[in-house]
Biopython code that builds the backbone (N, CA, C, O; Angstrom):
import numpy as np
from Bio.PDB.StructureBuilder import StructureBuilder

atoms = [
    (1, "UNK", "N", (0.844, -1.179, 0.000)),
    (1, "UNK", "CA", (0.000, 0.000, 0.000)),
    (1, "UNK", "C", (0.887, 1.239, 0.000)),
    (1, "UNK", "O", (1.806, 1.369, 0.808)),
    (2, "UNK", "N", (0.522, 2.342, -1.127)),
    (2, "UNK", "CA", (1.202, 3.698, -1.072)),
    (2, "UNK", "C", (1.091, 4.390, 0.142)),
    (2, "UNK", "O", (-0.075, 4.625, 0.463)),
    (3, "UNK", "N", (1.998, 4.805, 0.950)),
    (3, "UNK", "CA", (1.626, 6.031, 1.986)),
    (3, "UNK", "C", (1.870, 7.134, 1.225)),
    (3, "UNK", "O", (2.605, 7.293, 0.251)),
    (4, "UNK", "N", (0.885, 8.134, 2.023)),
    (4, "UNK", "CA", (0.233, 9.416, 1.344)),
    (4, "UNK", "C", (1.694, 10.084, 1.982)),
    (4, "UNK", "O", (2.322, 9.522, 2.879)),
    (5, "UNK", "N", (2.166, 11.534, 1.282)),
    (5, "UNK", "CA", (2.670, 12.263, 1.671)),
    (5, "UNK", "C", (2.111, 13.960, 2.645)),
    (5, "UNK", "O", (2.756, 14.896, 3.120)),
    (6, "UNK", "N", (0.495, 13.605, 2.554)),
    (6, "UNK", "CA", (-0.112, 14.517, 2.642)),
    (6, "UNK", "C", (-0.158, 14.233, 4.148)),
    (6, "UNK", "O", (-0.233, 13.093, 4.607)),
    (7, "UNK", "N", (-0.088, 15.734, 5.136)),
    (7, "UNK", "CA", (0.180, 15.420, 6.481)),
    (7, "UNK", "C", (-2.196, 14.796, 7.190)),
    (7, "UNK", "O", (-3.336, 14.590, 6.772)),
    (8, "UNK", "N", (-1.751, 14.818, 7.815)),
    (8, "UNK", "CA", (-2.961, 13.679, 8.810)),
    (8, "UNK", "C", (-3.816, 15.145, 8.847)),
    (8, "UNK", "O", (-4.987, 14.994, 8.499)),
    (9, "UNK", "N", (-3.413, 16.653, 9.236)),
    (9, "UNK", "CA", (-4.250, 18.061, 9.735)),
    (9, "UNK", "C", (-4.953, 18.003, 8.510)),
    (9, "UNK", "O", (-6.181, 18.086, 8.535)),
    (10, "UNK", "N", (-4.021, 17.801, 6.865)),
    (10, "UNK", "CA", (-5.034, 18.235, 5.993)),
    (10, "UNK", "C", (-5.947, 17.476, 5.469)),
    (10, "UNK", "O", (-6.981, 17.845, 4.912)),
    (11, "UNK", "N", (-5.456, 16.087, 5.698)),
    (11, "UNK", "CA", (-6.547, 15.065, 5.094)),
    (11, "UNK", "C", (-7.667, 14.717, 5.994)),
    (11, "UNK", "O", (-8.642, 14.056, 5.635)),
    (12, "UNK", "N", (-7.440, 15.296, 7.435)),
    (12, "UNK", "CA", (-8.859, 15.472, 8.355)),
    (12, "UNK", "C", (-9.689, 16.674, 7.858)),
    (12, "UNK", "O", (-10.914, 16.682, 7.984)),
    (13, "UNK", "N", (-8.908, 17.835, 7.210)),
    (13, "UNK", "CA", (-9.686, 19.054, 6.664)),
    (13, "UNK", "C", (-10.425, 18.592, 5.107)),
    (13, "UNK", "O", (-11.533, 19.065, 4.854)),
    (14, "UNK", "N", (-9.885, 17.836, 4.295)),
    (14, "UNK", "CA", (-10.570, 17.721, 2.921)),
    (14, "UNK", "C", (-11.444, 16.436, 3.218)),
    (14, "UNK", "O", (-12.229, 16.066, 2.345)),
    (15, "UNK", "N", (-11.320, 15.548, 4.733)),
    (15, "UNK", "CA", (-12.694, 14.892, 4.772)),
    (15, "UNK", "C", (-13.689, 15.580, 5.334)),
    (15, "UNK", "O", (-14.862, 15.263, 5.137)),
    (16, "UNK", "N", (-13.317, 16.659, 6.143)),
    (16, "UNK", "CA", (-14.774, 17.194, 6.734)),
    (16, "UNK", "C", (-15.166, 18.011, 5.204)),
    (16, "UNK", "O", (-16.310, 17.996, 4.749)),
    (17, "UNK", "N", (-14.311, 18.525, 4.705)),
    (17, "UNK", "CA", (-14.911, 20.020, 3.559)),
    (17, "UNK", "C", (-15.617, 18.849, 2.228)),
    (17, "UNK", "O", (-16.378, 19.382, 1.420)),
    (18, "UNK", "N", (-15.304, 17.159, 2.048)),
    (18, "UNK", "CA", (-16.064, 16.582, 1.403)),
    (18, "UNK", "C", (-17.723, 16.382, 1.993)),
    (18, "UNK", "O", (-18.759, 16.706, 1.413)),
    (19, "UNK", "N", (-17.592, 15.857, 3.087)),
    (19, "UNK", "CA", (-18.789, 15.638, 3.734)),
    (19, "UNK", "C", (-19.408, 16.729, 3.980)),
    (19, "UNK", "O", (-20.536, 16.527, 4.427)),
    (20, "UNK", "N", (-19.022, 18.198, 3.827)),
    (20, "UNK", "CA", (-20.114, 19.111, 4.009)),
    (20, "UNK", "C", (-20.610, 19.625, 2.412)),
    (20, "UNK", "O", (-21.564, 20.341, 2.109)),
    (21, "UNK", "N", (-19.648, 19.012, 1.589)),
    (21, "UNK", "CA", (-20.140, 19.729, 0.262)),
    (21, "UNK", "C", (-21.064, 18.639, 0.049)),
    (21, "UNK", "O", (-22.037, 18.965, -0.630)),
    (22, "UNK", "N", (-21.035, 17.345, 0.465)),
    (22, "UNK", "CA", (-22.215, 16.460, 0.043)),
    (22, "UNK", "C", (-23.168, 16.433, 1.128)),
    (22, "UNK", "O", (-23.803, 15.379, 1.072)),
    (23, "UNK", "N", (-23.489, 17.089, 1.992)),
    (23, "UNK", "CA", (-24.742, 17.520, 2.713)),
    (23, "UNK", "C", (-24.906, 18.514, 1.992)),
    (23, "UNK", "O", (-25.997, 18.238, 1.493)),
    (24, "UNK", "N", (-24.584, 19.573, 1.529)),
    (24, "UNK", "CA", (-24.627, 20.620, 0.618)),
    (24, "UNK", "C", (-25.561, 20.273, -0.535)),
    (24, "UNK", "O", (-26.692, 20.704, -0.756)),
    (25, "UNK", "N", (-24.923, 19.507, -1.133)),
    (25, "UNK", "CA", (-25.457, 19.190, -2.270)),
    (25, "UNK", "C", (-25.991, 17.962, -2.706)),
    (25, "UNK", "O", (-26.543, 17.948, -3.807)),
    (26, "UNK", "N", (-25.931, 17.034, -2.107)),
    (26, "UNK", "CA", (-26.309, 15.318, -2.750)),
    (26, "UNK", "C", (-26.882, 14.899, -1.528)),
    (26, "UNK", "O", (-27.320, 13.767, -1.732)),
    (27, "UNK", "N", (-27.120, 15.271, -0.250)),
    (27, "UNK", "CA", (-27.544, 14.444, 0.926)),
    (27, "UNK", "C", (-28.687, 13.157, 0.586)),
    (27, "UNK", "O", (-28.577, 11.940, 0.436)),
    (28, "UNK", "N", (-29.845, 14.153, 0.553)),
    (28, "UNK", "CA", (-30.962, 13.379, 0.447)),
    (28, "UNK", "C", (-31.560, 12.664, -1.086)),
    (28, "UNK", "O", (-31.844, 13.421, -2.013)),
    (29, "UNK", "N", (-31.678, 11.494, -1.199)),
    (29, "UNK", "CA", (-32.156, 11.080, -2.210)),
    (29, "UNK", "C", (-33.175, 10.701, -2.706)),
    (29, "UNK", "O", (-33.328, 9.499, -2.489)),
    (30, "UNK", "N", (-34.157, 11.244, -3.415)),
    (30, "UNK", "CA", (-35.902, 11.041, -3.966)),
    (30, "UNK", "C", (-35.826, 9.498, -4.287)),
    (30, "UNK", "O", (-35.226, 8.720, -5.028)),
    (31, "UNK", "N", (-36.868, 9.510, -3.208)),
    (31, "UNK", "CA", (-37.070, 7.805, -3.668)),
    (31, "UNK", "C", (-37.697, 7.357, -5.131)),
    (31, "UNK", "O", (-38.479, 8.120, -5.699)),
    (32, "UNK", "N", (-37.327, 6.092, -5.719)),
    (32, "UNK", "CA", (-37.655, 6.279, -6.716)),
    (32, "UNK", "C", (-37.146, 6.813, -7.915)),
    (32, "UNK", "O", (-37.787, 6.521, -8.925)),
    (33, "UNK", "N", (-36.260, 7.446, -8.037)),
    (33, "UNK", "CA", (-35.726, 8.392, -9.098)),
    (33, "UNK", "C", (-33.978, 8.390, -8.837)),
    (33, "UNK", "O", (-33.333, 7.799, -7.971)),
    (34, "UNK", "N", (-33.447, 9.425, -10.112)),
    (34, "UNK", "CA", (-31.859, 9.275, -9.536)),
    (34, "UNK", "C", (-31.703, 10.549, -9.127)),
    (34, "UNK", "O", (-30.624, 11.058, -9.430)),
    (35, "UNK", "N", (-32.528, 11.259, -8.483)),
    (35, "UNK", "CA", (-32.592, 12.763, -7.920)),
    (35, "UNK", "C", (-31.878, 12.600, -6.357)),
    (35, "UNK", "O", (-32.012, 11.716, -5.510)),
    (36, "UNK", "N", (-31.027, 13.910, -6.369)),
    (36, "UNK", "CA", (-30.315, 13.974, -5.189)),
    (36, "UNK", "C", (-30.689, 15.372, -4.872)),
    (36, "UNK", "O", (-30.618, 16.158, -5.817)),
    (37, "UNK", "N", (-31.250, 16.046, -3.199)),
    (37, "UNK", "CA", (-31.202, 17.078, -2.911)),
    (37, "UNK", "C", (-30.056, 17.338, -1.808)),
    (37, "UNK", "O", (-29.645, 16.412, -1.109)),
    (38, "UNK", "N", (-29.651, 18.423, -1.712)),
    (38, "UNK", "CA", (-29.002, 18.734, -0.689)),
    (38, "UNK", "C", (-29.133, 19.722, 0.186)),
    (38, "UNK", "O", (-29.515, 20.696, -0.463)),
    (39, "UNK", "N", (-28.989, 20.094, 1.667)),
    (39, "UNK", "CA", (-29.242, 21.107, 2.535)),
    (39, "UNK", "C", (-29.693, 22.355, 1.573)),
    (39, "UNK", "O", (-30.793, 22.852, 1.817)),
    (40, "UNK", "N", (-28.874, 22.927, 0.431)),
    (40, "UNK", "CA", (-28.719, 24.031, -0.032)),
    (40, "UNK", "C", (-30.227, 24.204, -0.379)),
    (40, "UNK", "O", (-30.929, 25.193, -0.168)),
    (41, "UNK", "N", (-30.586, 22.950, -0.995)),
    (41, "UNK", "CA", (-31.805, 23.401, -1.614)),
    (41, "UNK", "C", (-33.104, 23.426, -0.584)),
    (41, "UNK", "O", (-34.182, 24.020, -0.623)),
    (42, "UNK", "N", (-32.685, 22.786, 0.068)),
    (42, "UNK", "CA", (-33.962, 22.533, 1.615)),
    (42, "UNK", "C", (-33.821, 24.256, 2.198)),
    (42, "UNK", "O", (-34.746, 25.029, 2.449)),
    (43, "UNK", "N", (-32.573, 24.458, 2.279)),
    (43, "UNK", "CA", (-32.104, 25.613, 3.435)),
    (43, "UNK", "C", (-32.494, 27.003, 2.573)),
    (43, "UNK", "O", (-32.368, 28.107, 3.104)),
    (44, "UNK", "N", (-33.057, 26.826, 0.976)),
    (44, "UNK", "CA", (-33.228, 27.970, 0.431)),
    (44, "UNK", "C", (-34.566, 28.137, 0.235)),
    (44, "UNK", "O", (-35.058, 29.134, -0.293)),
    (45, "UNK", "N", (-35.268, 27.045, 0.708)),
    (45, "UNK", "CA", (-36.818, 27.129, 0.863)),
    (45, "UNK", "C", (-36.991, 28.181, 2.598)),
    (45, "UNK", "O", (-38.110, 28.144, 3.109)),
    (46, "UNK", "N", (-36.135, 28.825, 3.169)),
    (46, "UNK", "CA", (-36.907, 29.478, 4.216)),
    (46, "UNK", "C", (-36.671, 30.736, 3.584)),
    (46, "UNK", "O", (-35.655, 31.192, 3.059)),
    (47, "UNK", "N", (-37.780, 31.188, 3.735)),
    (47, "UNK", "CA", (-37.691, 32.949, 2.919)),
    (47, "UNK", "C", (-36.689, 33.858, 4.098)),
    (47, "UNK", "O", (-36.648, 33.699, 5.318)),
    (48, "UNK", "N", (-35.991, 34.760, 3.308)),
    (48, "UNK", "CA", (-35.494, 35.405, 3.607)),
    (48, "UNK", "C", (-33.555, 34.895, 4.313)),
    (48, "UNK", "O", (-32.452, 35.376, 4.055)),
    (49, "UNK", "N", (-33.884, 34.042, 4.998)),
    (49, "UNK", "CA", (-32.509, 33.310, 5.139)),
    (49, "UNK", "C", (-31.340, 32.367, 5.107)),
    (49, "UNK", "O", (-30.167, 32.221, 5.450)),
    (50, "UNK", "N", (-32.627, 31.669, 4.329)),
    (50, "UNK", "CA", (-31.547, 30.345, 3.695)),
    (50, "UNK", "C", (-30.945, 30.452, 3.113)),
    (50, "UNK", "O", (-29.890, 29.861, 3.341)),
    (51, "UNK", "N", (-31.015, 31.092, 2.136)),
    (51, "UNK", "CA", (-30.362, 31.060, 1.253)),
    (51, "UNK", "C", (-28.569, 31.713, 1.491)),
    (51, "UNK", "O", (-27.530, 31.198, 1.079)),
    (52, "UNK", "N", (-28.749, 32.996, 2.296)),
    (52, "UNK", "CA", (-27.468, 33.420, 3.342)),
    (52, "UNK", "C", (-27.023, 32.266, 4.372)),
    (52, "UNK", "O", (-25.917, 32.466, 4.875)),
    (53, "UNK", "N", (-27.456, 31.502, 4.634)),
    (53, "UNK", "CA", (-26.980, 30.448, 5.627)),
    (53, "UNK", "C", (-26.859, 29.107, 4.716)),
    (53, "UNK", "O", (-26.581, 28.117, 5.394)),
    (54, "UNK", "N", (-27.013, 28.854, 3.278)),
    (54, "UNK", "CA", (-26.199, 28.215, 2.767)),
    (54, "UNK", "C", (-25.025, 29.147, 1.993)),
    (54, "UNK", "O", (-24.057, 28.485, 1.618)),
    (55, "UNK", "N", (-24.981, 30.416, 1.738)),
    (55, "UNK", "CA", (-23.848, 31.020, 1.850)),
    (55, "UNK", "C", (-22.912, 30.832, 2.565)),
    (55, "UNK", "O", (-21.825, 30.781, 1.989)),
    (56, "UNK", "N", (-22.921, 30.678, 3.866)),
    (56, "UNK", "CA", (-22.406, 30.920, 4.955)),
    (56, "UNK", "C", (-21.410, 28.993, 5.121)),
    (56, "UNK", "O", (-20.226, 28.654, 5.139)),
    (57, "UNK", "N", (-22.487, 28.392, 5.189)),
    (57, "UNK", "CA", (-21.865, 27.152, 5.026)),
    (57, "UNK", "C", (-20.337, 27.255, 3.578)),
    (57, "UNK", "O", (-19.175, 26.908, 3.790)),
    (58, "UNK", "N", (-20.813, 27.747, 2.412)),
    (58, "UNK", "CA", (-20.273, 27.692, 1.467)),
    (58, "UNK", "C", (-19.019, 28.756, 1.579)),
    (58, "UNK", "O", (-18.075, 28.506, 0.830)),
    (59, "UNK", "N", (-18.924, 29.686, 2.261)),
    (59, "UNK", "CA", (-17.719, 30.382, 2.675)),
    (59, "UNK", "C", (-17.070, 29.840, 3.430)),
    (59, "UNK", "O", (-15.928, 30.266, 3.604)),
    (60, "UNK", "N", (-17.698, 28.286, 4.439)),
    (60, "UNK", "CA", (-16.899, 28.135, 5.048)),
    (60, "UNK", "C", (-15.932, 26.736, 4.465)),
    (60, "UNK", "O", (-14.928, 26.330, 5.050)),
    (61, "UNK", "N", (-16.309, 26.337, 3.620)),
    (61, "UNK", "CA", (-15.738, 25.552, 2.432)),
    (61, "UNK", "C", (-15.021, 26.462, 2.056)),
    (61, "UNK", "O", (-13.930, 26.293, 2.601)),
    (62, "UNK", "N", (-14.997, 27.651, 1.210)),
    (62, "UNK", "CA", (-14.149, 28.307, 0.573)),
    (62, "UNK", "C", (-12.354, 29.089, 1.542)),
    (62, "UNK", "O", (-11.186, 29.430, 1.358)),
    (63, "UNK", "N", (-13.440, 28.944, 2.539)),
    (63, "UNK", "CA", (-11.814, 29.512, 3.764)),
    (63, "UNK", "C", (-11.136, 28.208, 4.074)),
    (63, "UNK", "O", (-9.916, 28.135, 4.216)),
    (64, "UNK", "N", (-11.904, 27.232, 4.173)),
    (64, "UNK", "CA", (-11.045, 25.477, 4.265)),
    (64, "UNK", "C", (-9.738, 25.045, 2.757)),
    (64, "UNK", "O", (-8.569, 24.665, 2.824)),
    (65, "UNK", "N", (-10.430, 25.267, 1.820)),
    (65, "UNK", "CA", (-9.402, 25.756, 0.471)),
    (65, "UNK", "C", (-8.818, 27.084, 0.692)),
    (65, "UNK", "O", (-7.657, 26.799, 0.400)),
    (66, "UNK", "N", (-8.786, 28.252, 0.977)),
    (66, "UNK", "CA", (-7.549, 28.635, 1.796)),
    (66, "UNK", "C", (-6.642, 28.386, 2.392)),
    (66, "UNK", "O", (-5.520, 28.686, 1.984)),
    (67, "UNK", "N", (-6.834, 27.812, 3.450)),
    (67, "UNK", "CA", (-6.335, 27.603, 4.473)),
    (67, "UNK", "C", (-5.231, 26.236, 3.939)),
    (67, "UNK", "O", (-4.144, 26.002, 4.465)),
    (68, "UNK", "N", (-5.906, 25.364, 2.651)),
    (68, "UNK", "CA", (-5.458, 24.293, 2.077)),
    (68, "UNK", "C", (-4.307, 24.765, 1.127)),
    (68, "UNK", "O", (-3.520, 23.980, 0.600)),
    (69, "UNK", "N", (-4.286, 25.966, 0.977)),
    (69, "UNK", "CA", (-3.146, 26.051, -0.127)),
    (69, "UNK", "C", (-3.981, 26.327, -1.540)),
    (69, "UNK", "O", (-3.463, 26.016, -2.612)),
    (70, "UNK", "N", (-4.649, 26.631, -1.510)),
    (70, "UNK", "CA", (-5.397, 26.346, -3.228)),
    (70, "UNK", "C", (-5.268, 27.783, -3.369)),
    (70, "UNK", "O", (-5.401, 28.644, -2.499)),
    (71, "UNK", "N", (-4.880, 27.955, -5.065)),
    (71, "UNK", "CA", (-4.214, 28.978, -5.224)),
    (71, "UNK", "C", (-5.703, 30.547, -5.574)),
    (71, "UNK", "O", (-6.833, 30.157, -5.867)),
    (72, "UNK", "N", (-5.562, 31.380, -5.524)),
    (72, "UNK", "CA", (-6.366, 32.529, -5.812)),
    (72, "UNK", "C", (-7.049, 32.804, -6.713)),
    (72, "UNK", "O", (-8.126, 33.341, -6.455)),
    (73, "UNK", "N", (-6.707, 32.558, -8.022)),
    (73, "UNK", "CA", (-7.867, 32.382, -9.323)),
    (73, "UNK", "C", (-8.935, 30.985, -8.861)),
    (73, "UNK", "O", (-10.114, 31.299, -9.026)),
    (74, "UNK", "N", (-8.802, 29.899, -8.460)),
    (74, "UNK", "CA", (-9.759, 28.935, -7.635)),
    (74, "UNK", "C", (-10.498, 29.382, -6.887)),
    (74, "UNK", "O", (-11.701, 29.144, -6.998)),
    (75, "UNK", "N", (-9.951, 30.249, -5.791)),
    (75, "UNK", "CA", (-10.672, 30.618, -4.956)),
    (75, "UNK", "C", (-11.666, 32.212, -5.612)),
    (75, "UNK", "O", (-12.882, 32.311, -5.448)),
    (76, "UNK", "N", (-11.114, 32.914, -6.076)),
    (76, "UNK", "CA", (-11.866, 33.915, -6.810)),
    (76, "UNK", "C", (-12.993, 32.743, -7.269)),
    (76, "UNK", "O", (-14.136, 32.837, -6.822)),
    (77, "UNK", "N", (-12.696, 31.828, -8.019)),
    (77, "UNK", "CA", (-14.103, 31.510, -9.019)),
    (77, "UNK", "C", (-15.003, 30.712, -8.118)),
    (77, "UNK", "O", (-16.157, 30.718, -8.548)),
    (78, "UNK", "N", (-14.854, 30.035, -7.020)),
    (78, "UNK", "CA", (-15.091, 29.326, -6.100)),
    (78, "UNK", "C", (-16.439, 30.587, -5.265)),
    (78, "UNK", "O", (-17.600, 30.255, -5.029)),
    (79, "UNK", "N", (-15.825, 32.022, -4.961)),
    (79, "UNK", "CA", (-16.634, 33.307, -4.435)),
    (79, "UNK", "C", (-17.312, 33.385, -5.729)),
    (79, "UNK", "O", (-18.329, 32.787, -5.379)),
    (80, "UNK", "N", (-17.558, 33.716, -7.167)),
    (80, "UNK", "CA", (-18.382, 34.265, -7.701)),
    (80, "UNK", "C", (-19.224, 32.758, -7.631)),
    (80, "UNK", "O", (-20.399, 32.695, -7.269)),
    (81, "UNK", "N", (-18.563, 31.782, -7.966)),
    (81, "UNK", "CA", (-20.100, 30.211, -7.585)),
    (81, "UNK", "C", (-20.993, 30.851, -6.151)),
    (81, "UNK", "O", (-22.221, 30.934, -6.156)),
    (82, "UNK", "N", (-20.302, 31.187, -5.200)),
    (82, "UNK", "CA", (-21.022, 31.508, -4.334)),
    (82, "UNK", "C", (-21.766, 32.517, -4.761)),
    (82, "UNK", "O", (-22.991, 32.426, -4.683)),
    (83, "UNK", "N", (-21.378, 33.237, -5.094)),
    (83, "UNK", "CA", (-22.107, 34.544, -4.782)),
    (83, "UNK", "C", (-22.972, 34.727, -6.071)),
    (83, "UNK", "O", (-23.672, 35.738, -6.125)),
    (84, "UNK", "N", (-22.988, 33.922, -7.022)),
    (84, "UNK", "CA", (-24.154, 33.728, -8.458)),
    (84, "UNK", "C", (-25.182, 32.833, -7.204)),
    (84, "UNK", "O", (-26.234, 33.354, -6.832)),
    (85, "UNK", "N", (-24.742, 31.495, -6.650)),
    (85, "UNK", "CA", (-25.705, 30.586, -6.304)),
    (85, "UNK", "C", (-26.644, 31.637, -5.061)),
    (85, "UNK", "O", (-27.846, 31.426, -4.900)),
    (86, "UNK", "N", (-25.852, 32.833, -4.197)),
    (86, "UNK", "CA", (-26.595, 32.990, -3.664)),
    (86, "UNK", "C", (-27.953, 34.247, -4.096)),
    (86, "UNK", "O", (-29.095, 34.322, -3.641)),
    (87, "UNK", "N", (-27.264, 35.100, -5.121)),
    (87, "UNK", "CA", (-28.618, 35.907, -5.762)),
    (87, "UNK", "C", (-29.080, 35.300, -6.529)),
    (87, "UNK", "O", (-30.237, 35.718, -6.517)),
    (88, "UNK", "N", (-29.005, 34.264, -7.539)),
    (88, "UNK", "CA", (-30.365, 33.588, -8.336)),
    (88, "UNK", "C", (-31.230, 33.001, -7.339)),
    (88, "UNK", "O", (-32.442, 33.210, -7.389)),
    (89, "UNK", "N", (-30.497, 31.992, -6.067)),
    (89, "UNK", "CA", (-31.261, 31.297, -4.868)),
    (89, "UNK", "C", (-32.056, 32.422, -4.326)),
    (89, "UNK", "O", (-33.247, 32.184, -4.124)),
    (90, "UNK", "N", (-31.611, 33.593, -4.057)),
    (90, "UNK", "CA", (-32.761, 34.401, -3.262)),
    (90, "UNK", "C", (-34.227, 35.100, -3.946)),
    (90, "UNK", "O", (-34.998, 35.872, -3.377)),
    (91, "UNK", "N", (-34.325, 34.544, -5.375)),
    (91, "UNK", "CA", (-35.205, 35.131, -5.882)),
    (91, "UNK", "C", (-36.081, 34.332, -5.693)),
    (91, "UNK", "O", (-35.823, 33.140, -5.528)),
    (92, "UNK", "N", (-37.558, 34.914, -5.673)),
    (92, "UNK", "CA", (-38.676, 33.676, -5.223)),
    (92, "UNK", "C", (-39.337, 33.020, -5.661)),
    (92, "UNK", "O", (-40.107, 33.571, -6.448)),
    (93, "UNK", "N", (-39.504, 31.599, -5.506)),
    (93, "UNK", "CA", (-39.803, 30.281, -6.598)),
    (93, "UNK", "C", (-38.770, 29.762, -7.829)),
    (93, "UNK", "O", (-38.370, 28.640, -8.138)),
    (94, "UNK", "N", (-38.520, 31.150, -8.405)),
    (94, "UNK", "CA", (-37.627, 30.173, -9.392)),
    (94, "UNK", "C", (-36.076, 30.680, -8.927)),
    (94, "UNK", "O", (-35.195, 30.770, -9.783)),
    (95, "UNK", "N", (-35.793, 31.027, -7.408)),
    (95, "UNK", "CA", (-34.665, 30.500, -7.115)),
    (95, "UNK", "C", (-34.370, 29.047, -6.314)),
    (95, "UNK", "O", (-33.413, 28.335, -6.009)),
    (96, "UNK", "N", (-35.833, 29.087, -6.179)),
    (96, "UNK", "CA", (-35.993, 27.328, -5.410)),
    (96, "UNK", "C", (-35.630, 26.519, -6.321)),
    (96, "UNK", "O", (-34.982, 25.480, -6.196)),
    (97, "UNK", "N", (-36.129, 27.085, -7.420)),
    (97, "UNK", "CA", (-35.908, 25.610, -8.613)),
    (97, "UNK", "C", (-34.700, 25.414, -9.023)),
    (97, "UNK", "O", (-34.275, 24.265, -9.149)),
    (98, "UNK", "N", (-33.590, 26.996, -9.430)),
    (98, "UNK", "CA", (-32.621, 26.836, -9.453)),
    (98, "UNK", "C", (-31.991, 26.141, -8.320)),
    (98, "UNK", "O", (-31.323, 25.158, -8.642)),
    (99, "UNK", "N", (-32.041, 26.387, -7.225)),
    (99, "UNK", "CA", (-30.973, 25.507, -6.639)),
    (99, "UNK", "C", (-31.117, 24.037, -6.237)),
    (99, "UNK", "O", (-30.305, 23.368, -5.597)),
    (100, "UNK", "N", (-32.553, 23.578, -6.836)),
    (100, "UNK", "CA", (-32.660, 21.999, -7.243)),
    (100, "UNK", "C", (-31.978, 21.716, -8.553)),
    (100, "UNK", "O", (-31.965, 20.572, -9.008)),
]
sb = StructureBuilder()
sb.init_structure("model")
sb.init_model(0)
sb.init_chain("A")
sb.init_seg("    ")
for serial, (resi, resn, name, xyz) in enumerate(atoms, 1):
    if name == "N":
        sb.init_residue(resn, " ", resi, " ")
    sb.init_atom(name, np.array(xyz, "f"), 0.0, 1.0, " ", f" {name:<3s}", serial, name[0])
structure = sb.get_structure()
């Protein structure tokens, strides 16, 4: 078996920042179908603040790739994903749909 060169701090950081991007996005699965929802889209059904509190989750992914070394054009495009997902999400009804 290969040992990783990657130290134990960061590969505990890119398993939590996996498992929150897939509560994020793929958690729950429609029975029946190959549909996946995730928090984002549950959390953008409360008017007025979900949609900032899946922001909020999603900045905190984006400071975890900081903190990881990932270089600045990533992270720039990584903030405008955020920040497109969070004004189409705040518009009403068909930002619900967008973020299904």
């Amino acid at each position: 078996m290969k040992k990783s060169n990657i130290p134990i701090e960061q590969l505990t950081r890119l398993r939590r920042i996996r498992g929150l991007a897939r509560l994020m996005d793929t958690a729950l699965r429609i029975p029946g179908t190959r549909m996946s929802l995730g928090a984002d889209s549950v959390l953008g059904l409360i008017p007025g603040v979900g949609d900032f509190a899946a922001a909020a989750v999603s900045l905190i992914i984006v400071n975890e790739a900081r903190r990881l070394g990932v270089p600045n054009d990533k992270l720039v495009k990584m903030l405008v994903n955020v920040g497109f997902d969070t004004v189409a999400g705040s518009v009403p009804v068909l930002g619900d749909v967008f973020d299904v």
